[in-house]
Every structure is written in structure tokens, then in C-alpha cells.
GUNU-889384 format. One record per residue: residue number from 1; residue in one letter; x, y, z of N, C-alpha, C in turn. Coordinates in pm, 1 decimal, decimal comma. Example, Ala and Ser with C-alpha at 12.3 -4.5 7.8 and 13.67 -1.06 7.14 Angstrom:
2
+-------+-------+----------+----------+----------+----------+----------+----------+----------+----------+----------+
| kollo | kolke |     n.c1 |     n.c2 |     n.c3 |    ca.c1 |    ca.c2 |    ca.c3 |     c.c1 |     c.c2 |     c.c3 |
+-------+-------+----------+----------+----------+----------+----------+----------+----------+----------+----------+
|     1 |     A |   1319,0 |   -569,0 |    780,0 |   1230,0 |   -450,0 |    780,0 |   1320,0 |   -330,0 |    780,0 |
|     2 |     S |   1285,0 |   -225,0 |    708,0 |   1367,0 |   -106,0 |    714,0 |   1290,0 |      3,0 |    787,0 |
+-------+-------+----------+----------+----------+----------+----------+----------+----------+----------+----------+
// end
This chain:
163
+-------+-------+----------+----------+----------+----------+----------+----------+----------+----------+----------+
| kollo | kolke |     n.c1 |     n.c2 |     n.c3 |    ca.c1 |    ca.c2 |    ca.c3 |     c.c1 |     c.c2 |     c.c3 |
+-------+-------+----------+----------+----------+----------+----------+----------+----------+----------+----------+
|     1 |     X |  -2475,1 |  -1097,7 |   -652,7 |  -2389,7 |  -1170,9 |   -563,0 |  -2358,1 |  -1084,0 |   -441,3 |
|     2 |     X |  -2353,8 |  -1107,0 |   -308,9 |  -2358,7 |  -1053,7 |   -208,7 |  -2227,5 |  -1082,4 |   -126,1 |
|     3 |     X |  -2109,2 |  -1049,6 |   -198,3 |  -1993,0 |  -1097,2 |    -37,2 |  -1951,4 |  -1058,1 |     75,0 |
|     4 |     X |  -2072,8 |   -955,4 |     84,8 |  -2067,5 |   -893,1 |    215,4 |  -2098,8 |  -1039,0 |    300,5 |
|     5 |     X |  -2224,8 |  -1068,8 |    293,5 |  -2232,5 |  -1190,1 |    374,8 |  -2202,2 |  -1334,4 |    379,1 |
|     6 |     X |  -2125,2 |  -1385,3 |    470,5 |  -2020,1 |  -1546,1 |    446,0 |  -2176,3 |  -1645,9 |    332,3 |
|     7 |     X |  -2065,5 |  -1714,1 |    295,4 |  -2145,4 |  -1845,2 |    214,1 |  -2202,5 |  -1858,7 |    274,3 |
|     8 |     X |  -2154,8 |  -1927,2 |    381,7 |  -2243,5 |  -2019,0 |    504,9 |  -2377,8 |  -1945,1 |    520,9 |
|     9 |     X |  -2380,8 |  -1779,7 |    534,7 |  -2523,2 |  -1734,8 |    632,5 |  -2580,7 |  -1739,7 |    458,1 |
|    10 |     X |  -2569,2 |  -1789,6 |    355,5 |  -2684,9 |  -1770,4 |    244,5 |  -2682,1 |  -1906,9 |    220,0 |
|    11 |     X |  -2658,8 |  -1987,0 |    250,3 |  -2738,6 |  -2148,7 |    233,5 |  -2865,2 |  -2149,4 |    293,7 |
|    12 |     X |  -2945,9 |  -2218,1 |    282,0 |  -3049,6 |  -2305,9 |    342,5 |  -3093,2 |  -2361,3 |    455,9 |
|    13 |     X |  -3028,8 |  -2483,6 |    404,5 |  -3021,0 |  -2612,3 |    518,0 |  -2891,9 |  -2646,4 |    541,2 |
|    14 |     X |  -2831,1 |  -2556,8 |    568,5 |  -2732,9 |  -2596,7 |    605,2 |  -2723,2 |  -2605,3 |    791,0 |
|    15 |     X |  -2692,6 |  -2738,7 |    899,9 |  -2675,7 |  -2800,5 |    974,6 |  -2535,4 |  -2831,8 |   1027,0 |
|    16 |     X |  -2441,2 |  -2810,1 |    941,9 |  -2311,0 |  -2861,0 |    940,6 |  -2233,2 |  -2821,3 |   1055,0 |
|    17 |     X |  -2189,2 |  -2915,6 |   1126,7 |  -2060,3 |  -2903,6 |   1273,7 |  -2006,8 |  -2771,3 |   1209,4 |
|    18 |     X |  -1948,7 |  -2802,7 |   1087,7 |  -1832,9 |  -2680,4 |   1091,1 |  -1829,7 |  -2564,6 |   1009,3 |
|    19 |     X |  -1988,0 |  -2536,1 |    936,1 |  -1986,8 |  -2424,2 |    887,8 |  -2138,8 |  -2396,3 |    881,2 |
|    20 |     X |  -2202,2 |  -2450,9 |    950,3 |  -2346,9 |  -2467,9 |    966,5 |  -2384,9 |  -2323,7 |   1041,6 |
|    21 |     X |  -2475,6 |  -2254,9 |    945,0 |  -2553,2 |  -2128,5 |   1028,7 |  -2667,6 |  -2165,4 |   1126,5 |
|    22 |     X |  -2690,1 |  -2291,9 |   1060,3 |  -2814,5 |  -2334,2 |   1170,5 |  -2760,7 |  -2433,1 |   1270,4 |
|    23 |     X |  -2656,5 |  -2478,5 |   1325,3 |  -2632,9 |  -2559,4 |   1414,9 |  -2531,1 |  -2458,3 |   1529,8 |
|    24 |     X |  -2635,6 |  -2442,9 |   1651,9 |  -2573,5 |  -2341,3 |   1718,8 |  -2460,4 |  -2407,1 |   1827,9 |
|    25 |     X |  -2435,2 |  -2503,4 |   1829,9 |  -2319,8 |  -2587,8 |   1899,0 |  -2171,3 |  -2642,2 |   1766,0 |
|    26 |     X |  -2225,6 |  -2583,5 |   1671,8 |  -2104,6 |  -2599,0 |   1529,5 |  -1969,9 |  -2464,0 |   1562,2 |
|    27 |     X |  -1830,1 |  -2489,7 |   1476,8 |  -1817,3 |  -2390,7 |   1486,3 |  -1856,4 |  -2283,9 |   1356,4 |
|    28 |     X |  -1928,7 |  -2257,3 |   1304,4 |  -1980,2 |  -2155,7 |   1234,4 |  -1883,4 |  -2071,2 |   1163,4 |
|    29 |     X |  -1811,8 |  -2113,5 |   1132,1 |  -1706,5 |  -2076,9 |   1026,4 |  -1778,2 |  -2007,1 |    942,4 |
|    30 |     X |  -1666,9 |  -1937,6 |    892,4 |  -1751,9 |  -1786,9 |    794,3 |  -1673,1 |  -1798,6 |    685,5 |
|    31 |     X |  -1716,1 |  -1812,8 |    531,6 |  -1595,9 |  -1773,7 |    430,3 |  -1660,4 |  -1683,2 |    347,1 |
|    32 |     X |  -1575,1 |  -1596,0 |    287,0 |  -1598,7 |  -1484,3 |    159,7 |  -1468,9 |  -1454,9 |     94,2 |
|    33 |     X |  -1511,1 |  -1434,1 |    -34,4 |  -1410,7 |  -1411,5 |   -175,0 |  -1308,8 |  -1305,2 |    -63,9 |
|    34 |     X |  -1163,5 |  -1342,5 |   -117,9 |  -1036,8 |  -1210,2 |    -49,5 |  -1099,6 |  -1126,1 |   -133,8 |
|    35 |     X |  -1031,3 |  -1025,2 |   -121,9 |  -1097,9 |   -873,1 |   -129,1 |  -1006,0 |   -873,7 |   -311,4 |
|    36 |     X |   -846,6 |   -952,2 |   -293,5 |   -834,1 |   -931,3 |   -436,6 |   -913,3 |  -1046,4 |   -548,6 |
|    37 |     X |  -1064,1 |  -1084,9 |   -460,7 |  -1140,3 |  -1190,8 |   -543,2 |  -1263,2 |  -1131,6 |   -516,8 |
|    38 |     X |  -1302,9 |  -1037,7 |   -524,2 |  -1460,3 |  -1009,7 |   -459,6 |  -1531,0 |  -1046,3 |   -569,0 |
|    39 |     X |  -1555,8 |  -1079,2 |   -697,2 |  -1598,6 |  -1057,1 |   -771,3 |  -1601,2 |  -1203,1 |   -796,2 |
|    40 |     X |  -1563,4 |  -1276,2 |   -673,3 |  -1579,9 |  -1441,0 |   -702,5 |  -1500,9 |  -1523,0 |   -766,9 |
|    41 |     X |  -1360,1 |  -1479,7 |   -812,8 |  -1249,9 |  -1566,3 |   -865,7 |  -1258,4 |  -1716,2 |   -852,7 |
|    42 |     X |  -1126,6 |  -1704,8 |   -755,1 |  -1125,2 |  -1887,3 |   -732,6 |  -1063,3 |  -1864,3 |   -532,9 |
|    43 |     X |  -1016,2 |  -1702,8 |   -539,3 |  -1022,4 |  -1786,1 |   -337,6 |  -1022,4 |  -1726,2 |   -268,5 |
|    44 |     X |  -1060,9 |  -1771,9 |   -142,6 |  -1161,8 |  -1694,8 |    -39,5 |  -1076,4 |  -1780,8 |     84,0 |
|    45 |     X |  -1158,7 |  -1707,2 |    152,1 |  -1062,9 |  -1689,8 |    299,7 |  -1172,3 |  -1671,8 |    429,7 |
|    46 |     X |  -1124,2 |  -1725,4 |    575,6 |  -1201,1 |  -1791,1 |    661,3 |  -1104,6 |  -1744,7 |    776,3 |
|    47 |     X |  -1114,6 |  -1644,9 |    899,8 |  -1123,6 |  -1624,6 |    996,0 |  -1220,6 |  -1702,7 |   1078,6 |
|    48 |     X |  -1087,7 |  -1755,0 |   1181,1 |  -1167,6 |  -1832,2 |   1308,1 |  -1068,0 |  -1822,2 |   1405,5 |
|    49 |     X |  -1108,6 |  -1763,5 |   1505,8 |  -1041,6 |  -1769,3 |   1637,7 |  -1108,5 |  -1888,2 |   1741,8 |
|    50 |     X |   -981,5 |  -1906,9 |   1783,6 |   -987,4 |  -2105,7 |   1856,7 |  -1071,9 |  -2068,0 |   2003,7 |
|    51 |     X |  -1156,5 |  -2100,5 |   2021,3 |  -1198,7 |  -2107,3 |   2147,5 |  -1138,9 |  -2228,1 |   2276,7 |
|    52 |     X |  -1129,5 |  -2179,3 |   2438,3 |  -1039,7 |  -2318,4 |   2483,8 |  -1064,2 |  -2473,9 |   2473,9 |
|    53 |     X |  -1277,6 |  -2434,6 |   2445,9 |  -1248,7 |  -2637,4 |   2409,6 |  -1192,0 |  -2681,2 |   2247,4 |
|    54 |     X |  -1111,0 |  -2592,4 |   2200,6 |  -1085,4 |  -2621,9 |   2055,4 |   -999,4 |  -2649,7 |   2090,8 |
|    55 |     X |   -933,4 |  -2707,8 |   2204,0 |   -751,7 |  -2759,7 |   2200,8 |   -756,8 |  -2879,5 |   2216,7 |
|    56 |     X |   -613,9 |  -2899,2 |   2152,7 |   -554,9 |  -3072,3 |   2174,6 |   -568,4 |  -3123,4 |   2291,9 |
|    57 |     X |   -476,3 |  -3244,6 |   2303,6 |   -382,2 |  -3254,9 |   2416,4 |   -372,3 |  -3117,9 |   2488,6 |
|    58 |     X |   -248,2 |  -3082,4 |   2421,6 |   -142,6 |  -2965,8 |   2484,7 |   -212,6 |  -2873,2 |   2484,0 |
|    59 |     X |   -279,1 |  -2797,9 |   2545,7 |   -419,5 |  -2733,4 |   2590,1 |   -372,2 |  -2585,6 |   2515,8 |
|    60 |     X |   -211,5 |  -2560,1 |   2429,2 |   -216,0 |  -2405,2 |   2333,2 |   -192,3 |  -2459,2 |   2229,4 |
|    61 |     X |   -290,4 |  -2580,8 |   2169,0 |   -245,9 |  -2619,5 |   2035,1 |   -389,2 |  -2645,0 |   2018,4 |
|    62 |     X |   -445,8 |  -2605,5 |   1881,6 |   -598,0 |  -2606,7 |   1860,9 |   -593,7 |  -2792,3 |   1822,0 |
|    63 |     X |   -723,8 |  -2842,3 |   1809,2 |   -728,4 |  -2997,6 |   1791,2 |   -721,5 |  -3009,0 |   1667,9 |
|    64 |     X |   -648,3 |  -3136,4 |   1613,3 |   -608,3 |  -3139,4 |   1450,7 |   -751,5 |  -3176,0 |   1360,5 |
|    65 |     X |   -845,4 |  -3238,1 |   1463,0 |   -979,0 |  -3259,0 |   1365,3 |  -1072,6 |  -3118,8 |   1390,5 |
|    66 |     X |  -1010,8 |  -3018,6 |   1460,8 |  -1091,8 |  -2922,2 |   1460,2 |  -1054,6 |  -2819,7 |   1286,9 |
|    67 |     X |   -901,8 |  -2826,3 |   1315,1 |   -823,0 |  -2762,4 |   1212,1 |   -909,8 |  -2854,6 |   1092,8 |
|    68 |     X |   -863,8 |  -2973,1 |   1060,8 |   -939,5 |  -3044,9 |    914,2 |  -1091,8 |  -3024,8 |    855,9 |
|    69 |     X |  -1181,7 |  -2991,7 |    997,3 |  -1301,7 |  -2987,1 |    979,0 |  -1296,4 |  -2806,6 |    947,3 |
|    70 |     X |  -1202,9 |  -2729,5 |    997,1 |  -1235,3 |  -2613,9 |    910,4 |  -1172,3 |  -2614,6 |    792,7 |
|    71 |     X |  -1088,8 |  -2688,5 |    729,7 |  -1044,8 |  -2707,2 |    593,0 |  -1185,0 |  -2745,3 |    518,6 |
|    72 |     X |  -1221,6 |  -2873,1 |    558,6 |  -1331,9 |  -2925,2 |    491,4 |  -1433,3 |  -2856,1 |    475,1 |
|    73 |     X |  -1485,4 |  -2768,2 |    514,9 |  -1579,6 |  -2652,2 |    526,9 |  -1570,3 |  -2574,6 |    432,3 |
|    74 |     X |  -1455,2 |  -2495,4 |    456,0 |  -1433,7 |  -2382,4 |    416,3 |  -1411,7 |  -2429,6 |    248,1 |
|    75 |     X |  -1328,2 |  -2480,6 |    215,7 |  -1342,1 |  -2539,4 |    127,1 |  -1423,9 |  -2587,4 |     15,7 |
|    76 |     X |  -1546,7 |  -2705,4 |    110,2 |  -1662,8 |  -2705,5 |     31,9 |  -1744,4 |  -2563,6 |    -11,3 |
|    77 |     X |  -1740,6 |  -2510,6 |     87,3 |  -1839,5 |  -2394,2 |    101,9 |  -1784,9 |  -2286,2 |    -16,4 |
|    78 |     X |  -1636,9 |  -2323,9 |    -34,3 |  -1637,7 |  -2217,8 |   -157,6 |  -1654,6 |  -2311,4 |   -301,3 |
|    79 |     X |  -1643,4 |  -2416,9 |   -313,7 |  -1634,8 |  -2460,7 |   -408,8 |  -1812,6 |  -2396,0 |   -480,7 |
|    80 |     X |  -1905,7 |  -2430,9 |   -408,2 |  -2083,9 |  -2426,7 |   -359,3 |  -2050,4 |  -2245,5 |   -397,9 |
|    81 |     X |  -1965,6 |  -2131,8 |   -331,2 |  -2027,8 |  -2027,4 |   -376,6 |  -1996,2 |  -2026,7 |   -516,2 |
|    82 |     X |  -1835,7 |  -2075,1 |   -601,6 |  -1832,7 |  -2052,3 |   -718,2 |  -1911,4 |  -2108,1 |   -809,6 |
|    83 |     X |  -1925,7 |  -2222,9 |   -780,5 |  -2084,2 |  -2259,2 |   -841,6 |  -2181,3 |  -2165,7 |   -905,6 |
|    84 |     X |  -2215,7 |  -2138,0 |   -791,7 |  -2374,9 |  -1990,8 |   -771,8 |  -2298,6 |  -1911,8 |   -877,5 |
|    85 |     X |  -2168,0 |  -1814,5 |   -858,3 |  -2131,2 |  -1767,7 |   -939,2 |  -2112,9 |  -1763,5 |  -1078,0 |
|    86 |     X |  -2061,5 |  -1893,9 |  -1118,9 |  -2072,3 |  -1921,8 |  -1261,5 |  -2162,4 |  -1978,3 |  -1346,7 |
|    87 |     X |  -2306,0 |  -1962,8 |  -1263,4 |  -2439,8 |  -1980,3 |  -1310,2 |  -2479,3 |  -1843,0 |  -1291,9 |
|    88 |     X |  -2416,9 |  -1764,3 |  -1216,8 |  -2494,8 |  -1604,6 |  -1211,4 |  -2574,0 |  -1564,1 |  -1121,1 |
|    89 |     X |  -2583,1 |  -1674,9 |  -1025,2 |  -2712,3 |  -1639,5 |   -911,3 |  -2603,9 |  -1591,4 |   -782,6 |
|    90 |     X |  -2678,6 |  -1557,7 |   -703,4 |  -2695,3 |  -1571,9 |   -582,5 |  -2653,9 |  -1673,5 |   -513,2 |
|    91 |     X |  -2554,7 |  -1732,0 |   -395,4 |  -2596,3 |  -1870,7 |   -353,0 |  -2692,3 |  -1875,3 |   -269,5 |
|    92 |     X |  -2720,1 |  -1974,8 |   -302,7 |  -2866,5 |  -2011,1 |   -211,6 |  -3009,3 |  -1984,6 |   -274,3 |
|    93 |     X |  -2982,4 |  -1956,2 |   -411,6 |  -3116,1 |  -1891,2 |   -489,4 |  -3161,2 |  -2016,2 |   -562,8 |
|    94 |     X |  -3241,9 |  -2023,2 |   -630,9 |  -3284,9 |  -2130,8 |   -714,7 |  -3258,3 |  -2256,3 |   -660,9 |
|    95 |     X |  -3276,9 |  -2365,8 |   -763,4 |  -3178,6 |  -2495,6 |   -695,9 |  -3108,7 |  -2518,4 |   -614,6 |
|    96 |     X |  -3079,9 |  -2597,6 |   -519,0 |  -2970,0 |  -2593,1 |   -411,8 |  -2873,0 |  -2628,6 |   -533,9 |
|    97 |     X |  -2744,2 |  -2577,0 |   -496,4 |  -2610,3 |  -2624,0 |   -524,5 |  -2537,0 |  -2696,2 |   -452,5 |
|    98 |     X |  -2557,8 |  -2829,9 |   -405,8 |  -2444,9 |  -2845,0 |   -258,4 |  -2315,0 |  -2966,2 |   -294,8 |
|    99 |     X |  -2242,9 |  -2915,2 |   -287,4 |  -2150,5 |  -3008,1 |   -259,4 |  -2105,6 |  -3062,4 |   -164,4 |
|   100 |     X |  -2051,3 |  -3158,7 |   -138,5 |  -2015,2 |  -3277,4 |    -67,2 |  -1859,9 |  -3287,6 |    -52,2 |
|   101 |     X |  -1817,1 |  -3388,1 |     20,0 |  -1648,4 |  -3365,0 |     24,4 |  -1675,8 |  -3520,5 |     -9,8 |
|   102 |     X |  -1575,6 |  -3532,3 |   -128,9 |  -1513,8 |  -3649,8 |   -198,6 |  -1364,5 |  -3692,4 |   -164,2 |
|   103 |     X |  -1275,7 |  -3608,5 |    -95,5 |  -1166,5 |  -3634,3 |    -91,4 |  -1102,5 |  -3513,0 |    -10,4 |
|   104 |     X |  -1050,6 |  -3562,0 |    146,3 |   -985,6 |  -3456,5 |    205,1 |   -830,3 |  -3508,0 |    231,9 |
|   105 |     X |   -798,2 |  -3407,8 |    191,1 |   -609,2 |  -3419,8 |    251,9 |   -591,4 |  -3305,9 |    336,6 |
|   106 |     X |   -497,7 |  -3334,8 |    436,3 |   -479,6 |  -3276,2 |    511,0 |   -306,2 |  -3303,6 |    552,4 |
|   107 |     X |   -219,6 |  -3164,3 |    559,1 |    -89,6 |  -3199,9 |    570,9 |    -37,4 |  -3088,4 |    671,4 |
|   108 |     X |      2,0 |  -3164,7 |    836,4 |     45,8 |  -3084,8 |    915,8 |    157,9 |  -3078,4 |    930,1 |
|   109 |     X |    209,5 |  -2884,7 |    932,3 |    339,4 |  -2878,7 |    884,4 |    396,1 |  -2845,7 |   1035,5 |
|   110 |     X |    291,3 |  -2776,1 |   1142,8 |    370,8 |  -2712,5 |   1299,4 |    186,2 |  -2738,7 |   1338,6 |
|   111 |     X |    192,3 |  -2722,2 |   1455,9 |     80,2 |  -2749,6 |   1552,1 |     18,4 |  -2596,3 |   1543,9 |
|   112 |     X |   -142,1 |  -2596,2 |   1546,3 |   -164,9 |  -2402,6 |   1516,0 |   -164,0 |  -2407,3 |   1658,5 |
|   113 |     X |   -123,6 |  -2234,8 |   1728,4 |   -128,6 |  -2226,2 |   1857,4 |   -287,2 |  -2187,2 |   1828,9 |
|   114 |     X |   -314,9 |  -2171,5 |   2000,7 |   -458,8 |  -2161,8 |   2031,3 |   -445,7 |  -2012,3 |   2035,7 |
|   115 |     X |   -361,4 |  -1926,6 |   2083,9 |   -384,0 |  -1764,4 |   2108,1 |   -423,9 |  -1707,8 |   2026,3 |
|   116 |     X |   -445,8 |  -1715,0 |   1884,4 |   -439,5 |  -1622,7 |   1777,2 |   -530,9 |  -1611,8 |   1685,6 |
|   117 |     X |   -613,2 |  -1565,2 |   1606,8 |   -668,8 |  -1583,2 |   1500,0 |   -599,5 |  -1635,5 |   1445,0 |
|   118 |     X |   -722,2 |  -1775,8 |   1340,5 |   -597,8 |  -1839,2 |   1206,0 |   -677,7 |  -1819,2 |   1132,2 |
|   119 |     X |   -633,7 |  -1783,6 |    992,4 |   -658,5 |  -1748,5 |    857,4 |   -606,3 |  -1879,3 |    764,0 |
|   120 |     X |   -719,7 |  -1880,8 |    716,3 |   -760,3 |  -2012,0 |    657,6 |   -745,6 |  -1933,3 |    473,1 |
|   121 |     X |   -707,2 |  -1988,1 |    357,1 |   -703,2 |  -1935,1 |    230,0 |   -728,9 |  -2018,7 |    134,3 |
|   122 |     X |   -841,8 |  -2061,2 |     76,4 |   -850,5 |  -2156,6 |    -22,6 |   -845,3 |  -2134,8 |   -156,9 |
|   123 |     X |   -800,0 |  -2157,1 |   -213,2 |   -787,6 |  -2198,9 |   -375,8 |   -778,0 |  -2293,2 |   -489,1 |
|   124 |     X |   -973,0 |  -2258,8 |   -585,9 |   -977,6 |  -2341,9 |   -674,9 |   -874,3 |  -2367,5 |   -777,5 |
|   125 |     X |   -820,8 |  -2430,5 |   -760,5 |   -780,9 |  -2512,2 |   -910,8 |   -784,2 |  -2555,3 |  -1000,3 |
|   126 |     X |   -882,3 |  -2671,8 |  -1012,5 |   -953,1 |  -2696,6 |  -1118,2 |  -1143,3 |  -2743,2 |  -1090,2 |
|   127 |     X |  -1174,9 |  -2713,3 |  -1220,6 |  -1317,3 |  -2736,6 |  -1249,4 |  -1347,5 |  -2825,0 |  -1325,2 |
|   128 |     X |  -1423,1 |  -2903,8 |  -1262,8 |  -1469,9 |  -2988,9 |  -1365,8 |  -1654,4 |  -3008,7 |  -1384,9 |
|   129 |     X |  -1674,9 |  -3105,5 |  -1411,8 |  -1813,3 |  -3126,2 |  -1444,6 |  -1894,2 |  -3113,8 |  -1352,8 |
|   130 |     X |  -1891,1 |  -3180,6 |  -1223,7 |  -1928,0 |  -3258,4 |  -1122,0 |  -1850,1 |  -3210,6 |  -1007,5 |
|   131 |     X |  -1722,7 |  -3172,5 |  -1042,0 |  -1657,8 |  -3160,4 |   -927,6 |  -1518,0 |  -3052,4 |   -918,6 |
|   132 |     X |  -1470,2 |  -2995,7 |   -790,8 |  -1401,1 |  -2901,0 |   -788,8 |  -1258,2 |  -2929,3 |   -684,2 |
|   133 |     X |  -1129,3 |  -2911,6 |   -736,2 |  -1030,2 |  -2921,7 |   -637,2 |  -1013,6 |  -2820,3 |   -560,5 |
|   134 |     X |  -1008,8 |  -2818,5 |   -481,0 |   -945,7 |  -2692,4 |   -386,5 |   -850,0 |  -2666,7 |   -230,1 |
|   135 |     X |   -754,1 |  -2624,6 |   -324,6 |   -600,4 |  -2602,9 |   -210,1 |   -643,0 |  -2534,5 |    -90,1 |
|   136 |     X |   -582,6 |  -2541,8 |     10,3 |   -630,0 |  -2490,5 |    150,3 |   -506,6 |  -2451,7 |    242,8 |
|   137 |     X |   -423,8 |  -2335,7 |    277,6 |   -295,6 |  -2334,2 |    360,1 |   -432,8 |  -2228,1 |    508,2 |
|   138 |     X |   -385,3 |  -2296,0 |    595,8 |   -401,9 |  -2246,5 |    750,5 |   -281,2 |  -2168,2 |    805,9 |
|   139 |     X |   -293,2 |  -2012,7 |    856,2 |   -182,8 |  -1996,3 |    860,2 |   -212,4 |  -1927,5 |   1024,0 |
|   140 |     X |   -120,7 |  -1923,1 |   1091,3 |   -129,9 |  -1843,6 |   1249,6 |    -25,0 |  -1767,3 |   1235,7 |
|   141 |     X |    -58,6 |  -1618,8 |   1236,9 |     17,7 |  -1541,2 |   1198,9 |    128,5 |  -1508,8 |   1105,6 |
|   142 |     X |    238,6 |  -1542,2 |   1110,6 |    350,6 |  -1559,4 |   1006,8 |    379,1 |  -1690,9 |    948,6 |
|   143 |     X |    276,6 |  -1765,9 |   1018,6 |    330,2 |  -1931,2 |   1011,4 |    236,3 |  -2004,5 |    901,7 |
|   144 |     X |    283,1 |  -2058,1 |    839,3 |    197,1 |  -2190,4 |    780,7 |    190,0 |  -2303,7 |    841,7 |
|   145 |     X |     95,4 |  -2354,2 |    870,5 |     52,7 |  -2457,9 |    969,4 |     11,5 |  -2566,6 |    928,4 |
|   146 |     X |   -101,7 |  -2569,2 |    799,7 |   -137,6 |  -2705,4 |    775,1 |   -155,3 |  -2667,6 |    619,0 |
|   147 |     X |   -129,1 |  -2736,3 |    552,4 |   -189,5 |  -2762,8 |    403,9 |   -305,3 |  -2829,7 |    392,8 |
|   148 |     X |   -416,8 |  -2782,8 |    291,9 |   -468,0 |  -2910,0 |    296,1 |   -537,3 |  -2911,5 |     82,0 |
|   149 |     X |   -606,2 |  -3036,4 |    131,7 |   -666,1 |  -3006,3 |    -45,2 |   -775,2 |  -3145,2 |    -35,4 |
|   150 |     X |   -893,3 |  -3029,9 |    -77,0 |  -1036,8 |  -3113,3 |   -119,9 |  -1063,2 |  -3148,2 |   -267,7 |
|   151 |     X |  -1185,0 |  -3236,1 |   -246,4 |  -1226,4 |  -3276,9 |   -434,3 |  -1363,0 |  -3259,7 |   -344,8 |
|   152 |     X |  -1451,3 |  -3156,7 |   -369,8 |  -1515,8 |  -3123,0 |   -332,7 |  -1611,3 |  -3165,1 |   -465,5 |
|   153 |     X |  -1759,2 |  -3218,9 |   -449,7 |  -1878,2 |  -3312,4 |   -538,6 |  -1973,6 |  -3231,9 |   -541,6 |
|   154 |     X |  -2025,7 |  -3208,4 |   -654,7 |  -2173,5 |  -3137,4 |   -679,9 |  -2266,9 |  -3245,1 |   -680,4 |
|   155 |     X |  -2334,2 |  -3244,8 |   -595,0 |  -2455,5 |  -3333,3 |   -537,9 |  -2565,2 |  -3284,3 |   -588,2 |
|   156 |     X |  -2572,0 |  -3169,4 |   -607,4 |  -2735,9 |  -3096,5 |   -630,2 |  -2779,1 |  -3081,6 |   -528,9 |
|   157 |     X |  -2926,0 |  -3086,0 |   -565,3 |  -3001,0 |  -3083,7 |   -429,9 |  -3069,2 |  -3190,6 |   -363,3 |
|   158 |     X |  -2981,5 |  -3319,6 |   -393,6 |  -3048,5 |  -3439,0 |   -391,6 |  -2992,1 |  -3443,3 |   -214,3 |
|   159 |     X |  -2879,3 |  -3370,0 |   -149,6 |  -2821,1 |  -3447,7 |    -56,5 |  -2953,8 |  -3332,0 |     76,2 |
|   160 |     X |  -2990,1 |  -3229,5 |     -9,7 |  -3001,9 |  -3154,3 |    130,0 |  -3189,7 |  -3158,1 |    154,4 |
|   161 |     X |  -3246,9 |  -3264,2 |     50,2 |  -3388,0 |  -3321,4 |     -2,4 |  -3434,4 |  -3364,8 |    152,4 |
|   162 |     X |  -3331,4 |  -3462,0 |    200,8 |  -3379,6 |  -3534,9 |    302,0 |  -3309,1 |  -3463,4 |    440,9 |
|   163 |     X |  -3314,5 |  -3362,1 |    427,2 |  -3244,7 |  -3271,0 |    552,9 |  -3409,7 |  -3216,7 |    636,1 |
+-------+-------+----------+----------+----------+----------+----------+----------+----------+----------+----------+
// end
């Protein structure tokens, strides 16, 4: 297992707006196990600093579907590395593993400003057969900003067949 390098750069085909290594107009969101998870626990964490077309309206508030689409990402993308993990591989080795987003919530608590790095922190919850929950707080500096929580779907490799 390699957490030196984000999920995202050991997928495939991955294309994705918001965590896609191969889509060079995405924002390319990066996630890897926290350091007190290297070993692949249940949560990992996502640095992204807002660039200026990432704002709202109010041109120092990042856009709320920019914020959700890095929930949704980051999120899936860990659900997909613990996967790899608790089969023992590599992600991105053997079989695709991909999951899908089945269910996003998203709960805004203050608007993130645009100046700052935000630190994104996800955590699995539960596992199931098919599918994985996972909690999501966005935070800009001292602040908590958005909650969120996926049901992130093991698709296989049926979704990334026709990619």
C-alpha cells in the first residue's frame, strides 16, 4: 500500500471533475490516510486551496457545489482506497474497485472563506457488503464549515468498463 501517493493519482480511469488525475480542467483533489491512519484505518484527509473561479456570489466565499463536489470525492475516493486495503492490494491493482455515490448530504454550517486552505476529514463508519458510509467535516482554519455524509456503492468494475 503506498500513501505516499493520493488515491486519486493510483486509479485508472479515473476522469472525474473533482478528483480526476486525468481531467486537467477538474479540481484534482488529493486524499491520503491522516498520518494517525497511515496504515489505512477508516480516515483520511484532503487539502485544497480555493482558486478565484472557485467563488460564490460573494467573490471570498468558495461555491457551495464546489465545497459538495469535494465532499463527494473525497469521500468516494476513500471509501475505493479502504476497499484495496481490506483485500490487501494496492488501489488500482487487480480488478477495478470503484465506487459510486449513492447518497450525498451535505450540511452548511458558515460559508468557507476563499483565502485559506480547507481541510477536508472523512470518516468511515460503517461497512457493509456493497456499500460504505462516510462522515465528512470541511474545516477553514479553526472553523467548521460544512458537514457532510456519503453512502458511497461498490460498482466494481462494471461502471469504469465503458469509460
Amino acid at each position: 500500500m503506498n500513501t505516499a501517493i493520493a488515491f486519486q493519482d493510483q486509479l485508472q480511469h479515473n476522469h472525474c471533475f473533482g478528483c480526476g488525475a486525468h481531467n486537467a480542467g477538474g479540481l484534482r483533489i488529493k486524499s491520503h490516510w491522516s498520518d494517525e491512519n497511515a496504515s489505512g484505518e477508516s480516515e483520511a484527509i484532503c487539502r485544497f486551496t480555493p482558486q478565484p473561479h472557485h467563488c460564490s456570489g460573494p467573490t471570498r466565499y468558495v461555491n457551495g457545489g464546489i465545497v459538495s463536489t469535494i465532499i463527494d470525492c473525497h469521500c468516494v475516493c476513500t471509501a475505493m482506497a479502504k476497499a484495496y486495503a481490506m483485500a490487501g492490494r494496492a488501489i488500482g491493482t487487480g480488478d477495478e474497485m470503484m465506487f459510486v455515490t449513492g447518497r450525498l448530504e451535505v450540511n452548511y454550517k458558515k460559508p468557507v472563506p476563499m483565502e485559506r486552505e480547507i481541510l477536508v476529514k472523512a470518516t468511515i463508519t460503517e461497512i457493509g457488503a456493497r456499500k460504505m458510509v462516510v462522515l465528512c467535516d470541511v474545516w477553514s482554519g479553526a472553523d467548521l464549515c460544512v458537514e457532510g455524509r456519503v453512502i458511497a456503492v461498490n460498482v466494481g468494475n462494471a461502471w469504469s468498463e465503458s469509460c
